[in-house]
C-alpha positions in Angstrom: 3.3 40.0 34.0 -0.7 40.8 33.0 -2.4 43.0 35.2 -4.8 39.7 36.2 -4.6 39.3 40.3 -2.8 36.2 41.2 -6.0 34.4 41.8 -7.0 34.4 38.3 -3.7 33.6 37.0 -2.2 29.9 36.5 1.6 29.3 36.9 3.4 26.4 36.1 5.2 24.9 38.7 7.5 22.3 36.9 9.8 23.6 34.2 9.2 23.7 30.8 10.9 23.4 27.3 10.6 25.9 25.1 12.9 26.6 21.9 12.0 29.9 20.7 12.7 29.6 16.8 15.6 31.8 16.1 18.5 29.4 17.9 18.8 26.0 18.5 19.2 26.2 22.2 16.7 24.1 24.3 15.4 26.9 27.7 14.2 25.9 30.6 10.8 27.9 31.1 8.1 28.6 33.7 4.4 30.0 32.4 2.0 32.1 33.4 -1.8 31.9 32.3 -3.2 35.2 32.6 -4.8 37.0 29.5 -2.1 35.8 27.3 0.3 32.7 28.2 3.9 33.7 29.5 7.2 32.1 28.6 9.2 33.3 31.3 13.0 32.4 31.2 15.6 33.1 34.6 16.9 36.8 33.8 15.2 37.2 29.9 12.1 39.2 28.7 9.3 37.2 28.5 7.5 35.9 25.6 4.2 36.5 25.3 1.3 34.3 23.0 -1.9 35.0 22.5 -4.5 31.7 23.2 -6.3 32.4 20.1 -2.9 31.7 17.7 -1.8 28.8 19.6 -1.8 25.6 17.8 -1.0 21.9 18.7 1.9 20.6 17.0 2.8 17.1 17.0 4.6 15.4 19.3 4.6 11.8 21.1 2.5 10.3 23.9 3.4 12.1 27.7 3.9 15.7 25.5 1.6 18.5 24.3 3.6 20.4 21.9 2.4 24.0 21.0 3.7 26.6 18.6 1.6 29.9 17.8 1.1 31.5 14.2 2.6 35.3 15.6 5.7 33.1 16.6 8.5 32.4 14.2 7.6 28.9 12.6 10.3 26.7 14.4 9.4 28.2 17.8 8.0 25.4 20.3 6.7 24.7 23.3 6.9 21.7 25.0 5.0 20.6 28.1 5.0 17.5 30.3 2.9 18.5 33.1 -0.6 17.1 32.3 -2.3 19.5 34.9 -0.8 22.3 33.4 -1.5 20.9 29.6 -5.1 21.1 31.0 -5.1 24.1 31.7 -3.5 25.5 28.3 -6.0 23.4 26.1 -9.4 24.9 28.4 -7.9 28.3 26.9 -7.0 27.3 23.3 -10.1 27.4 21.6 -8.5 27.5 18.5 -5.2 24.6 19.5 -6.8 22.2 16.7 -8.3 24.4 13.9 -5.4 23.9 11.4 -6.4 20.1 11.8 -8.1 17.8 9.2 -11.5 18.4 9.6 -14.4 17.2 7.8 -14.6 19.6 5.0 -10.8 19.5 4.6 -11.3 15.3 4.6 -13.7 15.9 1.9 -11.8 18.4 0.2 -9.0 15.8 0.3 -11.4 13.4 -1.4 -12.2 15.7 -3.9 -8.7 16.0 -4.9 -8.2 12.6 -5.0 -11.0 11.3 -7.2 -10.1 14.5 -9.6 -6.5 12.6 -10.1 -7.9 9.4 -10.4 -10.1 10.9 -13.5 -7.0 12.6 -14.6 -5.1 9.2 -14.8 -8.3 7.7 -16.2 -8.6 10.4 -18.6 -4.6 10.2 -19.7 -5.0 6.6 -20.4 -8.3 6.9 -21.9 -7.3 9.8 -24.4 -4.2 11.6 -23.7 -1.7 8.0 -25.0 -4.0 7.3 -27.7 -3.8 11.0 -28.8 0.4 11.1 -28.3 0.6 7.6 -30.0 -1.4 8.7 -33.2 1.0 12.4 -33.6 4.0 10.5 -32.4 4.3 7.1 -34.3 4.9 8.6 -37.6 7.6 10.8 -36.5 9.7 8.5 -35.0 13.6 8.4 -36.6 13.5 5.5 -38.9 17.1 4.6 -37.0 15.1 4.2 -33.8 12.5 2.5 -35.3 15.0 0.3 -36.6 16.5 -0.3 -33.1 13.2 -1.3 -31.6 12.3 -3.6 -34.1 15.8 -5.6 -34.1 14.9 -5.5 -30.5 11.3 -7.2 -30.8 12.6 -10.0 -33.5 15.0 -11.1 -30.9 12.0 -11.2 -28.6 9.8 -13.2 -31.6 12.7 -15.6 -32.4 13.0 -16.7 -29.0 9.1 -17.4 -28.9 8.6 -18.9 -32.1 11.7 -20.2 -33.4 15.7 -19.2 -33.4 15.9 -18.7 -37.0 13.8 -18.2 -39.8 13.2 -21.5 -42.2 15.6 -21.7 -44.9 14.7 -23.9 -47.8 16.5 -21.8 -50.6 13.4 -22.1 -53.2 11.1 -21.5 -50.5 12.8 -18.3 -49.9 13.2 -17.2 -53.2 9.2 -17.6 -53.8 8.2 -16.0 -50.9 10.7 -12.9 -51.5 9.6 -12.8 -55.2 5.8 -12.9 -53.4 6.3 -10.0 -51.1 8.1 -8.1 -53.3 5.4 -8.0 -55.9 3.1 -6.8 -52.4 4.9 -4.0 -51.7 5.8 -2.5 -55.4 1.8 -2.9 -55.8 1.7 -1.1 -52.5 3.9 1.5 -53.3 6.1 0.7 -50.0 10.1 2.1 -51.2 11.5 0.9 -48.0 14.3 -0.8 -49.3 15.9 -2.2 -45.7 12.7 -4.2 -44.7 12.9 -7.3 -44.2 10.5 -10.4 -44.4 10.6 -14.1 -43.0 9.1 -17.4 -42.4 9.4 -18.6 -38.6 9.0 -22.4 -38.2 5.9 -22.8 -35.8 2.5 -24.2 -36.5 0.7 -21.4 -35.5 -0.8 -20.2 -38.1 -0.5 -16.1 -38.1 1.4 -13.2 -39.3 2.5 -9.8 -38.0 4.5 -7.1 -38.8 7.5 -6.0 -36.5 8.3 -1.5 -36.4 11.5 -1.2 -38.9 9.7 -2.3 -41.2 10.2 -6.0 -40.6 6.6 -9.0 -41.6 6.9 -12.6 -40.5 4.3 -15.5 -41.4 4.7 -18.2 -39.1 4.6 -21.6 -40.8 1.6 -22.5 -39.6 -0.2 -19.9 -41.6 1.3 -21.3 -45.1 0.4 -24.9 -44.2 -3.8 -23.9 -43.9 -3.2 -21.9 -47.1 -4.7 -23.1 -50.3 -3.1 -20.6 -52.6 -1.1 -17.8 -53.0 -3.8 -15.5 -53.4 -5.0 -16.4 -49.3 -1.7 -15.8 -48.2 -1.0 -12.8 -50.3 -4.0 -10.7 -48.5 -3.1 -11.7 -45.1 0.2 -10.7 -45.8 -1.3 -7.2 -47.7 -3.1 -6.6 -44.2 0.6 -6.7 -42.4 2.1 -4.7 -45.1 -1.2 -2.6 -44.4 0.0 -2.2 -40.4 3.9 -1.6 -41.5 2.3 1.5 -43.6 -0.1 3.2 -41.2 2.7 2.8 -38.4 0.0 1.0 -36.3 2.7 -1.4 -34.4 4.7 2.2 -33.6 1.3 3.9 -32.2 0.9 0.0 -30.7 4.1 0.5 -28.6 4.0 3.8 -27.8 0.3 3.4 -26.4 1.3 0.2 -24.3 4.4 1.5 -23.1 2.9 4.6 -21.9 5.1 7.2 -20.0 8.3 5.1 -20.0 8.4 4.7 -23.5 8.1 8.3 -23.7 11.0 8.8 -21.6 12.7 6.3 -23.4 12.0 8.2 -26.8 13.3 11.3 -25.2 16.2 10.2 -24.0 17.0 7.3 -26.2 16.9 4.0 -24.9 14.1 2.4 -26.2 15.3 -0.9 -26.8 15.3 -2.0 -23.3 12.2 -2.9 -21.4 9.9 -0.9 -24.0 10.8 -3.5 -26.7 9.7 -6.0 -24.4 6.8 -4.7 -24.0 6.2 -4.5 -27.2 7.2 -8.0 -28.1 5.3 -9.4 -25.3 2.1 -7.4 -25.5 1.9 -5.9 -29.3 3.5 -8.6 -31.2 2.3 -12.0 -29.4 -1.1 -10.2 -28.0 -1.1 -8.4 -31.9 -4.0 -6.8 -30.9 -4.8 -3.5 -33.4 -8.1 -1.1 -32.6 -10.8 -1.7 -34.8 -9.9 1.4 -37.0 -6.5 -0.2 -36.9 -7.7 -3.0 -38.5 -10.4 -1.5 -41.1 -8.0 0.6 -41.8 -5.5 -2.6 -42.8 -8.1 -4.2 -44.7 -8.5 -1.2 -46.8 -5.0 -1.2 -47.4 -4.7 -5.3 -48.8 -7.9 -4.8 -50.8 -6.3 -1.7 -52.4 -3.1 -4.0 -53.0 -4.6 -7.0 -54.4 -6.5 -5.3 -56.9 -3.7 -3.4 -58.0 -2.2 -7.0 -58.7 -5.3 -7.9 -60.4 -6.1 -10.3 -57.5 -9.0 -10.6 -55.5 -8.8 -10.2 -51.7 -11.8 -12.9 -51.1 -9.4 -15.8 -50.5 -7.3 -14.3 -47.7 -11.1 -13.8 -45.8 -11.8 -17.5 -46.3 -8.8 -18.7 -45.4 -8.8 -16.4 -42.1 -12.5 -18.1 -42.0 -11.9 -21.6 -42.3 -9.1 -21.1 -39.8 -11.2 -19.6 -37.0 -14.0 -21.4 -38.2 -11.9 -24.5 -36.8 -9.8 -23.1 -34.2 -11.2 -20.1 -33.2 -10.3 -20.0 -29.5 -7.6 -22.4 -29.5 -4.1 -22.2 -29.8 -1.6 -19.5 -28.3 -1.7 -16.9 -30.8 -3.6 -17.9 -33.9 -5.3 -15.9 -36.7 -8.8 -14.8 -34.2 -7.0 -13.7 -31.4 -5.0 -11.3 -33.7 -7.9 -11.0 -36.6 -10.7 -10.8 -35.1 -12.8 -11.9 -37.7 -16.6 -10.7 -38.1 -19.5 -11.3 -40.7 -19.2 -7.8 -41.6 -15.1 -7.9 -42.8 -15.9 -11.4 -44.5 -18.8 -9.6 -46.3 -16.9 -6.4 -47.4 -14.4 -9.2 -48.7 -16.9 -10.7 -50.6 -18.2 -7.2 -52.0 -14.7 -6.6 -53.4 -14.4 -9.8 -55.0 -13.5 -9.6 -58.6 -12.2 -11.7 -61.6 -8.8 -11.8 -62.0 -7.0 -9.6 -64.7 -3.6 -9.9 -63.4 -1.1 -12.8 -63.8 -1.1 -15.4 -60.8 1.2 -14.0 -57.7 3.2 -17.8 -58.1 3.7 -20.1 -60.5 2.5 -23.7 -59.3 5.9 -24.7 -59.0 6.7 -21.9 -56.5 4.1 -22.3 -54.6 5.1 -25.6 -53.6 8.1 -24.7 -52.8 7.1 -21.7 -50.3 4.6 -24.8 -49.2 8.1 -26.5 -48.1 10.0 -23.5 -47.0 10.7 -25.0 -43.5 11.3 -29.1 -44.7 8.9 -31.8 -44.8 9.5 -32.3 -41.4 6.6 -32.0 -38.8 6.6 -28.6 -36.9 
């Protein structure tokens, strides 16, 4: 025991817990508050803590649980008489310091707004910056996979099959194909289509797969109109801009998808649902697919003034209505309908379709009303 005279020494009179960190065995203990508290057990040494490495521990209503930093870190102390608990905390000077306190709050603050930047700052530049190094690396077998994966997706939205009007189909295969040989596009597996819905748009699925959807034919005037809008989609197909699409709006999971191969799960979805219906490209995206059908038509000896007015007179007269039309996709601006203009020339090239095919691409999907 302390050399302290029994007047200026406490002693608990009730029994008390302790577990002393090395076995599992609960002891019945007495204390002494002296210099030091004692953790005296019937016929043992006793266990001596200093006051100034005592710390509360948790522990539920009725209990003060202690345990001290010189003890080994499972040792406890546990105390139900509140007279004596009194006594123990006017000595512990130091029983809360390893507590929150209001630096540590604010240090916890501090961490948590530097996360929330980090997030911000992932989202902000970190996907952008994987999406533009990682789109054009993706296996074209994958690539494939996803975009099988996303017309399944388009078909159920717009239509089960594609329209089928055999001279329709042969015009608007001979119309693309002359599109891509100008373009210089060797991809010999993709694949092109017209879905029967009156909206009129067109986009271009990854695997190198471009649908118009009815609509779009029906407002066009002649092949020329729908030969740029359909440049601009061969224009995303080239640039991999529906790749760096998904792979920005899937984020993480698509990552992990890439990684470990399945990506034509919920990441296609996504794709289909939010890149493909939404069609949204950044404004580079877009310049950049202008660039790409003005390029084409003049090296068809076309202009690529028409497709501008035709994507004017269509949001012209429905911008802002309809599910997914040309504006919401295209956003059309004074500027791109001017640099249009500016790369207007005279044709030197043959037309893209003879009159006769053009009508029939105008009846690809029937006479009937869409």
């Amino acid at each position: 025991m302390s050399e302290l005279s029994t007047e200026s020494a406490v002693q608990s009179v009730k029994p008390t817990i302790f577990f002393d960190g090395v076995s599992s065995r609960r002891r019945q203990v007495t204390l002494t508050l002296g210099d030091v508290l004692e953790i005296c057990e019937e016929g043992g040494a006793p266990v001596r803590w200093a006051y100034p490495d005592i710390r509360r521990a948790d522990s539920p209503a009725g209990i003060l649980r202690l345990t001290s930093t010189a003890a080994p870190s499972l040792a406890r102390l546990e105390i139900r008489d509140a007279a004596l608990a009194s006594e123990i905390i006017a000595r512990c000077l130091r029983l809360d310091e390893h507590l929150t306190t209001r630096r540590g709050v604010a240090k916890i603050v501090g961490w948590s707004v530097a996360a929330a930047v980090s997030i911000v700052c992932v989202v902000l530049f970190g996907l952008p910056l994987a999406a533009d190094r990682l789109a054009p690396l993706v296996p074209k077998p994958i690539e494939r996979r996803i975009g099988d994966a996303s017309e399944v997706q388009v078909k159920t939205i717009f239509g089960r099959g594609s329209c089928s009007d055999p001279a329709g189909q042969v015009a608007f295969s001979k119309l693309v194909n002359r599109l891509r040989d100008a373009a210089g596009l060797d991809d010999d597996s993709m694949t092109s289509g017209v879905l029967p819905s009156s909206i009129p748009n067109a986009f271009a699925l990854p695997g190198g797969k471009v649908y118009v959807l009815n609509g779009l034919i029906d407002k066009a005037e002649n092949p020329d109109e729908l030969a740029g809008i359909l440049a601009h989609e061969l224009g995303h197909l080239k640039h991999h801009d529906n790749m760096r699409g998904l792979i920005y709006n899937g984020g993480t999971s698509f990552l992990i998808g890439l990684l470990f191969g399945d990506v034509t799960g919920s990441s296609a979805v996504i794709f289909a649902s939010r890149s493909v219906v939404e069609a949204s490209y950044s404004r580079e995206a877009e310049t950049n697919a202008d660039t790409f059908a003005i390029e084409t038509m003049h090296a068809l000896g076309r202009s690529p003034k028409p497709a501008a007015e035709l994507m004017f007179r269509i949001t012209g007269k429905e911008g802002g209505s309809g599910f997914a039309n040309i504006l919401s996709s295209h956003p059309l601006t004074e500027d791109r309908l001017a640099r249009m203009t500016r790369e207007d020339r005279p044709a030197s090239g043959p037309p893209l379709l003879t009159d006769a095919e053009w009508k029939a691409l105008k009846g690809i999907c029937g006479s009937g009303k869409i």
